[in-house]
N, C-alpha and C positions, 0 to 999 in steps of 0.2 A: 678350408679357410682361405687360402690360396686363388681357389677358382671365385669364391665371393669376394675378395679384394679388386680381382681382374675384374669382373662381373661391374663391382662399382666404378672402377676407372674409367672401363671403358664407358658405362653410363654418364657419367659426369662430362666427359669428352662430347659424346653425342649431345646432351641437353648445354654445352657450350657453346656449340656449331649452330643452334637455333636460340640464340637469346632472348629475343620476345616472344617464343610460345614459349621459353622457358621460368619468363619472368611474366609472362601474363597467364601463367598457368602458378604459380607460388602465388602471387594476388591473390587468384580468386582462390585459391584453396587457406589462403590465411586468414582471408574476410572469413570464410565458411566455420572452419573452425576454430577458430578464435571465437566467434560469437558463439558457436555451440562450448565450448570451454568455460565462456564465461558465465551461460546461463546454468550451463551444469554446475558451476563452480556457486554460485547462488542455491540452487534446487539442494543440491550437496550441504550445502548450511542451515538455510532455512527449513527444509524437508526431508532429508535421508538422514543427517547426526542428528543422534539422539541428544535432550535436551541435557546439561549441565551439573544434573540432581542425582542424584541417586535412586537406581529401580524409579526411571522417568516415567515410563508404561505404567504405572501404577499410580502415578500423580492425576489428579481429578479437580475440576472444581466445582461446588453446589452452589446453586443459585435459589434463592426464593421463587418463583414462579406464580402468575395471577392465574387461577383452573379456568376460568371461563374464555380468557382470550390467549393463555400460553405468553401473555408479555411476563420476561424475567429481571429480577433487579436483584442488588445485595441483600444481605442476610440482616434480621436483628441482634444482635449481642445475647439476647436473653435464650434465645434459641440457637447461637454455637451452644453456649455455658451447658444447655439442657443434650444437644447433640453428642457433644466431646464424652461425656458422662454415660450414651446409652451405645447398646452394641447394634450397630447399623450396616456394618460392612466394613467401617476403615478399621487400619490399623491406628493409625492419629490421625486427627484433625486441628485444623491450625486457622485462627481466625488474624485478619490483618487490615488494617484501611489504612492509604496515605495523608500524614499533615503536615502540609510543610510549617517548618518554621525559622522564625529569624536568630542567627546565633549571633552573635553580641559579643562585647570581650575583646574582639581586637581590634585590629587599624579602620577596619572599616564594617559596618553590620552586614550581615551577609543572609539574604533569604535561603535555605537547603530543604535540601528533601528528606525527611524522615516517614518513616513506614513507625507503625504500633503493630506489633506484632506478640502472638501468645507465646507462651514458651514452646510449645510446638514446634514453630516454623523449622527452625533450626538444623533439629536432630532428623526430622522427616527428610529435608533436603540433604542428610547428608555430607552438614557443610560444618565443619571443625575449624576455631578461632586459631589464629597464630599466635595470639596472645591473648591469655586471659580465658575468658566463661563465656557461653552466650548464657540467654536468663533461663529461670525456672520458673515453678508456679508457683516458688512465694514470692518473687519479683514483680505477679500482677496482682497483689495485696498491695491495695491503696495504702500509702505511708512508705511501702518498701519500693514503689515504681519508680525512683528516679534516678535509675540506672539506663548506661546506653553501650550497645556494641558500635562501630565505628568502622568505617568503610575502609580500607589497606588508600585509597586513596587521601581520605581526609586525614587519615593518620600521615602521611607523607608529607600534604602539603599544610599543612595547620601545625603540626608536631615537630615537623622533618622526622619521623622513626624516634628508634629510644624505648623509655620506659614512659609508658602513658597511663598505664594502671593506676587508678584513683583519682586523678587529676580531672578535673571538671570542665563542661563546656555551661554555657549559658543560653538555654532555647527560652525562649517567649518572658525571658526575664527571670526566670527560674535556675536553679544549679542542678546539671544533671552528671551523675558521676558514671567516669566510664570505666565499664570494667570488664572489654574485650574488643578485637581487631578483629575482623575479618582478612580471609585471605587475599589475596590478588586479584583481579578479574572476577570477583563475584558479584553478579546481579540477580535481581527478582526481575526475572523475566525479561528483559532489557533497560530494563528503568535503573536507573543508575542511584539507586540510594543513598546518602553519604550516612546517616543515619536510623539505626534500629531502638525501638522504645520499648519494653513492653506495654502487651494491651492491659488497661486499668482504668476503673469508672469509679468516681467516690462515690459513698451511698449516698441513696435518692438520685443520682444522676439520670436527668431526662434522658441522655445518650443511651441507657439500658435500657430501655423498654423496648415496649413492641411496637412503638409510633415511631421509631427511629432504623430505617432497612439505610445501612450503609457500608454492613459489614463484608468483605469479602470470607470466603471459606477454602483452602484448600485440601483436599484429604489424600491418604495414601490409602488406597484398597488393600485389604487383607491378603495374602498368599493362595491364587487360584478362586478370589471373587472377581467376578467380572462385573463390567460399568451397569448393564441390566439387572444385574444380581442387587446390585448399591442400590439402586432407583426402587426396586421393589421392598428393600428396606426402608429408604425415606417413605414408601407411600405408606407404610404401616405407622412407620414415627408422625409421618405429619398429619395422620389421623387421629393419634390420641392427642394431638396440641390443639387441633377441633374439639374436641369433646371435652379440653378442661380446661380451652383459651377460647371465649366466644369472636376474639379478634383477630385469628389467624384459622377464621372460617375460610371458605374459599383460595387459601394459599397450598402450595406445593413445594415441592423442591426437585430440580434438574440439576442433573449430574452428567460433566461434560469433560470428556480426558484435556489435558492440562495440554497438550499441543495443538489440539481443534483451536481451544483460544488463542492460543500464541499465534499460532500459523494464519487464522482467518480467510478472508477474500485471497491468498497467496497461494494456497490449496489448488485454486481453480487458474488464478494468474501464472503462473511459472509454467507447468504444462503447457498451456496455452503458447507462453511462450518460447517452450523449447520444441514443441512442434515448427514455431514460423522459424525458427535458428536452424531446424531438422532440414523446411521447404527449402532453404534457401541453401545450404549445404548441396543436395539432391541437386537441383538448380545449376551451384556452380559445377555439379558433378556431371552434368549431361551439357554441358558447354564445353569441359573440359575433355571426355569422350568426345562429342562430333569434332575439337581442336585433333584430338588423338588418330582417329580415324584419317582427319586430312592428310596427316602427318608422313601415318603408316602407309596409306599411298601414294605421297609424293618418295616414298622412301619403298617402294615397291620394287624396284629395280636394283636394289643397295642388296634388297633380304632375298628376291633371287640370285643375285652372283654368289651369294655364299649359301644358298643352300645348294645352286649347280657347282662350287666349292666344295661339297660336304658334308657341312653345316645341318644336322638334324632338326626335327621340328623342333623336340624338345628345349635344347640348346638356344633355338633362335626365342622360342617363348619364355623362355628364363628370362635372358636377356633382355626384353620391352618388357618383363615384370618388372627386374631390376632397374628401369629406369622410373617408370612408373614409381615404384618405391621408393624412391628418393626423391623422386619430385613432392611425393606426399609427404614424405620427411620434411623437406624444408620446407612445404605451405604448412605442416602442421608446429614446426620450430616456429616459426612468422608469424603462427598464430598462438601461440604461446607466450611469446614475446606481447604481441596485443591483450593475450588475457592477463598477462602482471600490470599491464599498464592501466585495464580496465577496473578492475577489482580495487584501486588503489582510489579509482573516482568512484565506485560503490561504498566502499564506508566512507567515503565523505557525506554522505546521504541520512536523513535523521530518520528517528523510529517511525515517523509519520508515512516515509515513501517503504521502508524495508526492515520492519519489524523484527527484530535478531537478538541473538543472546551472546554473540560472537561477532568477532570481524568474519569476513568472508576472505579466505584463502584459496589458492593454488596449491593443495598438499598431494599429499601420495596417491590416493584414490583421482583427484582428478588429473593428475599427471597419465595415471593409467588408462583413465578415461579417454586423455589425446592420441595417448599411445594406439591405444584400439580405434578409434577415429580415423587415424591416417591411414593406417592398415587394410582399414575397411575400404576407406578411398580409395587406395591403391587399389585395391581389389575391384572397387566395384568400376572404377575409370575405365582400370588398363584390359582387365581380360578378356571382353568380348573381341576390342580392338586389336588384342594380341593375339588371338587366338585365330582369326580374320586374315590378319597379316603375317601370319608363321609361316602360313600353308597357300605361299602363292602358285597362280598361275604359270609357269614359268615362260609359255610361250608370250603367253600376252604382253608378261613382263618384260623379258627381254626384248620383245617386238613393237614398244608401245602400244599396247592393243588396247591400252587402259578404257577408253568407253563400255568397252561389253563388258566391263569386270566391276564398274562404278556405282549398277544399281544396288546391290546391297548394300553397298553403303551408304548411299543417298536414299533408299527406304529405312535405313538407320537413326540418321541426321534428322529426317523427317521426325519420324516418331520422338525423339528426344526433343525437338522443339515444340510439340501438341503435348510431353507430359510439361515441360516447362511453363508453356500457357496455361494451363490447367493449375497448377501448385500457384504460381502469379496470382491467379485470377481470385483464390480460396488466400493469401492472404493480401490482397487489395481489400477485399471483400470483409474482411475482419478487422483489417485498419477501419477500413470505411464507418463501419457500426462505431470503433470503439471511439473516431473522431467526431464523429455524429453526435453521439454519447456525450462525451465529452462537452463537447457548444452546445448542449440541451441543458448540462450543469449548468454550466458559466452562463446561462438564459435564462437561469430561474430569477425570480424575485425572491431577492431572500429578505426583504422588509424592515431594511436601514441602507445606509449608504457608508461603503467602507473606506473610500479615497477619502484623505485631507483628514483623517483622524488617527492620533496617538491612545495607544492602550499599554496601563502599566496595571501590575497586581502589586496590593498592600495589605498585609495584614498586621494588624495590630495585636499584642499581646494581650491574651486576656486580663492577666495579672496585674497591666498598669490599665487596660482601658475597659475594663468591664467591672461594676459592681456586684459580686460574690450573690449578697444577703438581696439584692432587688432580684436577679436573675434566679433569684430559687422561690421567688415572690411573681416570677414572669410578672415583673413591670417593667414598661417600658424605657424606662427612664436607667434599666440598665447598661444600658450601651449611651449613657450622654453624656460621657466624654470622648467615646469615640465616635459618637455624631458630631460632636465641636472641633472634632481635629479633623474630618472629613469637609464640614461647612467650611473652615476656614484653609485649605488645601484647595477646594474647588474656588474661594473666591481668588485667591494668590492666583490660580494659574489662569482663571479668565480675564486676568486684572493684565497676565501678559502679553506682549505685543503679537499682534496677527491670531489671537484666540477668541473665535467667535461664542462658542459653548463648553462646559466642562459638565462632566456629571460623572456617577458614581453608581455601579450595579454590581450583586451578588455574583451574575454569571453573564458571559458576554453571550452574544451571538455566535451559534455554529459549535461552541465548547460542550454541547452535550446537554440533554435533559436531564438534568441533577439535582432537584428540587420539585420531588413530584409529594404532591397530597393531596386531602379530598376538599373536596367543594361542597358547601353547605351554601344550597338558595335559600331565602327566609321569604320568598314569594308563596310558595308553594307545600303541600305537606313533608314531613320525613318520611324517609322510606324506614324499611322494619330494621334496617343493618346499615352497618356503614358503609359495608361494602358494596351498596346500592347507591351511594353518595358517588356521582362524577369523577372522575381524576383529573388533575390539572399542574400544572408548574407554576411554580412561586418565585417571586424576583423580589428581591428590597433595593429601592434604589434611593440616590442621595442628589441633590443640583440639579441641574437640568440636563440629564441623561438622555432623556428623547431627542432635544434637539442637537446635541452631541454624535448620537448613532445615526440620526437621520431615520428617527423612526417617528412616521407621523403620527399626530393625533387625530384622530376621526370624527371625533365628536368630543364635547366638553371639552375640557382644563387639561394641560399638566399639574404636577406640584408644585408649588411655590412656598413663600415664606408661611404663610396659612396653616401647610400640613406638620404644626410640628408633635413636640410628643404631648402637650396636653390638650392640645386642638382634638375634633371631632374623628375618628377614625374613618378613613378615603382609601380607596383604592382604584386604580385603573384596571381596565378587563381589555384583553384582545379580540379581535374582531371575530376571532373563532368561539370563544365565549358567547358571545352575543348571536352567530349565525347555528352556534350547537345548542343552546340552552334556553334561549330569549324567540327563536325564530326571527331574528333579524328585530324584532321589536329595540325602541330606544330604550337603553336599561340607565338613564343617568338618573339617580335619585335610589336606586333601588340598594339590596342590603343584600349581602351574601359574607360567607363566615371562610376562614382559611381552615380545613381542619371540620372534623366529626365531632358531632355533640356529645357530651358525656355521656347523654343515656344513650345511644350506637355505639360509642368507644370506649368500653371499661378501660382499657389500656390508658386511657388518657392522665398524665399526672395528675393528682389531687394540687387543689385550687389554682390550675389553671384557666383561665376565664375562655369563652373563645367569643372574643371581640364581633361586635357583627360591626362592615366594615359598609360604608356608603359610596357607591360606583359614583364619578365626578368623571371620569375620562374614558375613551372607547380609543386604545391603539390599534396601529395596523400590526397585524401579525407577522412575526418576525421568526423564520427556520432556526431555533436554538437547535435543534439535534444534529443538523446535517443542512447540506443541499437537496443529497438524494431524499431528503423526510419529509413529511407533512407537516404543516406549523400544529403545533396541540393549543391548546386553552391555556392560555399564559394569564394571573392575576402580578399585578406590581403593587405594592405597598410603600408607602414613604419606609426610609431607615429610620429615622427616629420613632414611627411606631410600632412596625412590625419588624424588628431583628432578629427577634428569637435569637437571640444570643451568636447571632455571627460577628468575626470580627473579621472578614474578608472580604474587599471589595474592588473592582478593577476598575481604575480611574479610567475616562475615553472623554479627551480635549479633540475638539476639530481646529484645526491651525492649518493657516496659510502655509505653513512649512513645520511637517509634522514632526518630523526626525529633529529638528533645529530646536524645536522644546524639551527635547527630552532630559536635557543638560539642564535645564530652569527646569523641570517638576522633580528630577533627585536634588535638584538646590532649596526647593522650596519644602519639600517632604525634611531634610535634614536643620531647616530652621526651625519645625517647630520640633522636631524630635531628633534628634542626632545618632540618637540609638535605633531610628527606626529604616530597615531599607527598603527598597524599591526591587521588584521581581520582573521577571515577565516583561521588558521594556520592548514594545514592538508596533509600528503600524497597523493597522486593521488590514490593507492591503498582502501584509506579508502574509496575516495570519488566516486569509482567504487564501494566500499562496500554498500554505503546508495544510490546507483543510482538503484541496485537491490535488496534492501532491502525487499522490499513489494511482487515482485515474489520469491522471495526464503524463505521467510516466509512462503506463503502460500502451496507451494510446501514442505515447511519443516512440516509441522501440518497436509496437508492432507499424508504425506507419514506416519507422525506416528499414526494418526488414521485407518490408511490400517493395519499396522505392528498390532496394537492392536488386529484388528478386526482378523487377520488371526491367531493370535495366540489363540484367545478364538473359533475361528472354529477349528481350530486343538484339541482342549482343548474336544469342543463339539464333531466333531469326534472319537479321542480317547476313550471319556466317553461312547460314545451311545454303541461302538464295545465291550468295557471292558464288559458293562452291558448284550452287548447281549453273550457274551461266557460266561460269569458267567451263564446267563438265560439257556444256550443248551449245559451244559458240561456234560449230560449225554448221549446225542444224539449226543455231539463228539466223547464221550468214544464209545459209540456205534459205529458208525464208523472207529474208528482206531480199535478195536476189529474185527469186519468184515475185516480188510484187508486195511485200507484206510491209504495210506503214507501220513508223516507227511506233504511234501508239498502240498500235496492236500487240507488240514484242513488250512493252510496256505493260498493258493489260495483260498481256501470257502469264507473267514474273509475277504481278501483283495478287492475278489471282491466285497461283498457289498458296504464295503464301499467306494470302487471307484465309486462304480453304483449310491452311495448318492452322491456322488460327481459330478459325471456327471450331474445329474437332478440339483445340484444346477447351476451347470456352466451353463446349457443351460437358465437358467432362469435369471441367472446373466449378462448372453451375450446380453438377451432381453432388461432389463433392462439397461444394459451399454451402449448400443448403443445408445439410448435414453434420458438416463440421462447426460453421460459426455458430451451432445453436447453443454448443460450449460455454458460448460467452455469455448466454442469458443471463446471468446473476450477477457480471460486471457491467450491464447497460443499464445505462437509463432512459425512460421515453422513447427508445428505439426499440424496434421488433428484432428478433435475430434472422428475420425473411428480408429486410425491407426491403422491398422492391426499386426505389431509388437510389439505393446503395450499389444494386446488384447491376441495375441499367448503368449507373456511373462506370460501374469498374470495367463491364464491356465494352463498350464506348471506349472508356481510355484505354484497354487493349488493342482494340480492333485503331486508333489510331497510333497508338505505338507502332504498333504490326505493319500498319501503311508506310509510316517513317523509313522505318527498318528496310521493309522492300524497296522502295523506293530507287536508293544510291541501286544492288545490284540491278532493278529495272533500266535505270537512265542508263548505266556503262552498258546492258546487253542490247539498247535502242541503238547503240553507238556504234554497233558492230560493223566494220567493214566486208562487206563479203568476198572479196578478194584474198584480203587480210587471212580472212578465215579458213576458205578453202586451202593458201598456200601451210597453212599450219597444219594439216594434215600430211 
């Protein structure tokens, strides 16, 4: 203990005496790790801890799946009911879908999140109330549903704590009784629930059938059934629902472990980027080596006096470990100190950029994780160098004979500056794709205009705005009161100053294809099945919504006061409609149905009509799924004719000053309804913002682990050239004395180190071609070769590299040969 106390002293002493290799060696070792701490400290959250459930490994989710093209969606109702009931693989199965709703009651109405959840969920996850019951299966008997568990937060801040058992909240105008808490910190999946409902359909409810896929399913695997083992049970289950359901011909079901979902595109991201945190470590680790190497031989003459002293090898390579080791010690404290600070800006970050069930910590595991980090530095920095310089020369040393002893080390210094370029070059090169990537998003036409428009969510309770007895009669007229408070909401707020258009639609732009169904042309014959009928996405919309989104009309009309509910049935088609279905022919006047005709869709409720509906308008196609998507066949229907019983629509005012209305549309929402509130208040531009939040992240972290990396190769560059004309400035002088122009000593210099430069590029070129193919499934529109990615990055190597030589060229032109010779 004694000899390691002295051991550190005297190290700390020595890394005193040189204060800026001391402190520009803690720099880069705290940038280095720190960002690997950080990303480990991510990877470690999102990827290595297991999810928050109980027997996590065994959570799954099924999906409906279409057999012909492998596209999957949620499940129908009638087939959990029939699943839960047959022996398939799970242990339980749990079906759930989210609805929000507005709760009422207090100071002010408030939109929440509520999940409908079977009695299942619960006990599968594991997860035990603090107070009270979660439900069971006679809770999803219509008449006994209107009971609710409650989030440990909403109990906090609605309650303050206490005794809340039996006490009622009030969702969609309705008394729901509560009669259990949840614990602390519990979520579904990260989505922050404040309330649970059970699942419940009254009889005849359209929501049961088999025309309605919205349900999710989660299962727990039996003990020792594996995810292939499930799949081949659904395929046998979803064979006999062909054979006694003629409408769930052609369907499947996929079974997908429950952190594939969670985790997603993050699987491929995070590696991705704790390789560039790895490069760039490596990086500052052969910077700090050829620093080490200098060090050790300007200190050449220090480590022979004592070992003609003594001083054994062993002894003196202790010693440069021990400094080494503490120098890694505190780059790897500095970086520690950086990963508390960083993690602290990661959960500031919403589900859209970093999909989590947790905050992300600094805990035990990645504290060990630094620990082994610095160590390893240590190790991999100091030893060669140390082991180089334990075992000097002694005549040389003492004699300054230093030239004939410099080459190894300067074929040293070399090679760490060609792997340095090389590591550079492989992640310039991946930045390059993923910012490529990125301005190929942000290039698409997504087929409205998002600037200068406000978007809020409203829904309306069924209870006061939809008629019960019309809506089980699918007449339209059952939503015309909540078509009169929408007409009269949309005229208020274009009535407001600086509001050019207002309008009202089911689903905005880029929020996901969520409204898919079939397409019946009446130009043309039926096919034998429904499921030969087209797919397409459905929209109701209210006011002048197109010129609101800034989505244009192509052909014919929008809707006006004309389309209402007793008027002619109209509908607008997208231009992919028309270029998938029609061949580009003009389809105004023509008749197409929302929806499978009765004789193709048994499923279909008794006496519901399916309206045939007359094309008046041809929009431009508008990316509802994504950026990265294709636009689909989009039909829109007026809302006062085609509702089908929705009572939720996202208001989009374009204003002169979007943010500055938003105050006047909760003022105007609460004159006509005061119980009613306002959700979702946001710009179109923000909500383009978190739609590419997650690619321009990554594309923002690996472009600055590039920029890092190229600056500490320039760094290494620079040093290696400084050290080698320092090493041959007698053999310059010599040369400029024989007659040698200064550009020539200049070209000497530059071309080395261009020649180290090359050797890295081509190594980096080997590697990049290889490595950024990683990325393919995070790009878009870009190749993972591209060839002008790859010319860029060389390029801006090879003039970094110029930079960098440059300074030691001009000082070794400068030499004196006088100067020089007397320095010998």
């Amino acid at each position: 203990m004694n000899t390691l106390l002295s051991d550190l002293r005297l190290a700390a002493r020595m890394l005193f005496k040189a204060p800026t290799f001391a402190l520009l060696s803690i720099a880069a070792l705290a940038l280095g790790i720190g960002a690997n701490t950080v990303m480990f400290s991510v990877a470690n959250t999102v990827l290595l801890q297991p999810l928050t459930y109980r027997d996590p490994d065994r959570l799954v989710f099924v999906d409906t799946t279409q057999l012909d093209n492998g596209a999957e969606f949620p499940n129908s109702p009638p087939d959990f009911y029939r699943m839960r009931e047959r022996e398939v693989g799970f242990e339980s199965l749990a079906g759930l879908y989210r609805q929000p709703m507005n709760l009422t009651g207090g100071q002010e109405p408030e939109r929440i999140r509520v999940i409908r959840a079977s009695a299942d969920l619960f006990p599968m996850l594991g997860v035990k109330p603090v107070l009270g019951r979660v439900f069971t299966r006679e809770d999803e008997q219509w008449g006994a549903s209107r009971v609710a568990v409650i989030s440990h937060d909403l109990y906090r801040a609605r309650f303050g704590g206490g005794d809340v058992l039996g006490r009622t909240l009030t969702l969609d105008g309705q008394p729901i009784r509560i009669v259990g808490v949840l614990p602390r910190g519990f979520s579904w999946l990260g989505a922050e629930a404040q309330v649970f409902v059970p699942l419940s359909f009254a009889p005849g409810d359209n929501l049961n059938t088999h025309n309605n896929y919205f349900l999710a399913m989660v299962g727990k695997l039996r003990p020792g059934v594996t995810v292939e083992a499930a799949r081949a049970g659904l395929r046998k289950f979803s064979a006999e629902l062909q054979a006694e359901f003629p409408e769930s011909r052609g369907l499947g079901f996929a079974v997908t472990p429950m952190r594939e979902i969670m985790v997603g595109k993050l699987s491929v991201v995070i590696p991705v980027l704790l390789c560039a945190v790895a490069f760039v470590l490596l990086i500052a680790c052969a910077n700090l080596a050829h620093l080490v190497l200098v060090r050790s031989g300007a200190r050449a003459r220090e480590i022979a006096v004592r070992v003609a002293l003594g001083a054994t090898r062993g002894r003196i390579l202790r010693q440069l470990l021990t400094e080494n080791l503490l120098l890694s010690a505190l780059g790897g404290a500095a970086g520690l100190l950086l990963a508390f600070w960083a993690v602290d800006a990661i959960n500031a970050l919403g589900q859209d950029v970093l999909p989590r069930m947790r905050p992300v910590t600094v805990d035990g595991r990645v504290l060990a994780f630094t620990l082994l980090l610095s160590a390893a530095t240590a190790a991999l920095v100091g030893l060669l160098p140390a082991l180089r310089a334990s075992s000097p020369d002694l005549r040389d040393a003492l004699t300054d004979a230093a030239p004939g002893a410099t080459g190894g080390r300067h074929r040293l210094g070399a090679a760490l500056v060609v792997a340095e370029v090389a590591l550079s070059l492989v992640l310039l090169a991946g930045a390059g794709l993923l910012l490529k990537s990125m301005n190929r998003l942000l290039d698409v036409r997504p087929g409205f205009e998002p600037r200068g428009v406000l978007t809020a969510e409203i829904d309306l309770p069924a209870r006061k705005y939809l008629d019960e007895r019309l809506s089980r009669a699918f007449s339209p007229l059952a939503v015309a009161r909540a078509s009169a408070f929408f007409d009269e909401l949309l005229a208020r707020v274009r009535a407001s100053p600086g509001v050019s258009a207002a309008g009202a639609i089911s689903s905005l732009p880029l929020a996901g294809d969520n409204w898919g169904t079939r397409l019946t042309l009446w130009d043309r014959p039926l096919p034998a099945t429904a499921l030969e009928l087209p797919s397409m996405q459905y929209r109701v919309v209210s006011g002048d919504v197109f010129a609101a989104l800034g989505i244009r009309i192509l052909r014919g009309r929008a809707f006006d006061g004309r389309d209402g509910a007793g008027a002619q049935r109209v509908a607008i088609v997208s231009q992919e409609v028309v270029r998938r279905f029609w061949n580009g022919v003009d389809p105004i006047g023509r008749q197409l149905s929302v929806g499978a005709p009765r004789e193709l869709d048994p499923a279909a409720p008794e006496g519901a009509p399916l309206e045939k509906l007359t094309v008046v308008g041809v929009a431009d196609d508008v990316r509802y799924g994504g950026l990265d998507l294709s636009p689909v066949p989009v039909v829109y229907a007026p809302y006062a004719q085609g509702a089908q019983g929705t009572m939720t629509l996202f208001v989009a005012a374009r204003a002169e000053s979007p943010l500055a209305l938003a105050a006047a549309l909760r003022e105007q929402v609460r004159s006509i309804d005061p119980e009613q509130p306002v959700a979702n208040v946001s710009t179109f531009t923000a909500r383009l913002d978190r739609a590419v939040a997650q690619p321009r992240l990554q594309a923002r972290l690996l472009g600055l682990f590039a920029a890092i990396a190229v600056v500490l190769a320039a760094l290494g560059i620079y040093g290696v050239m400084a050290v080698g004309v320092a090493q041959r400035t007698r053999e310059i002088g010599i040369r400029i004395a024989l007659g040698a122009r200064r550009s020539d000593v200049i070209g000497l210099v530059l071309r080395r180190g261009l020649l180290l430069t090359g050797a890295g590029v081509v190594l980096g070129l080997c590697g990049g071609m290889a490595l950024t193919r990683l990325l393919r499934s995070l790009l878009f529109g870009v190749a993972p070769g591209d060839p002008g990615i790859f010319l860029l990055t060389v390029l801006l190597l090879a003039a970094v590299a110029a930079v960098a030589c440059w300074v030691p060229a001009r000082r070794a032109a400068r030499v004196d040969p006088a100067i020089a010779m007397r320095t010998e």
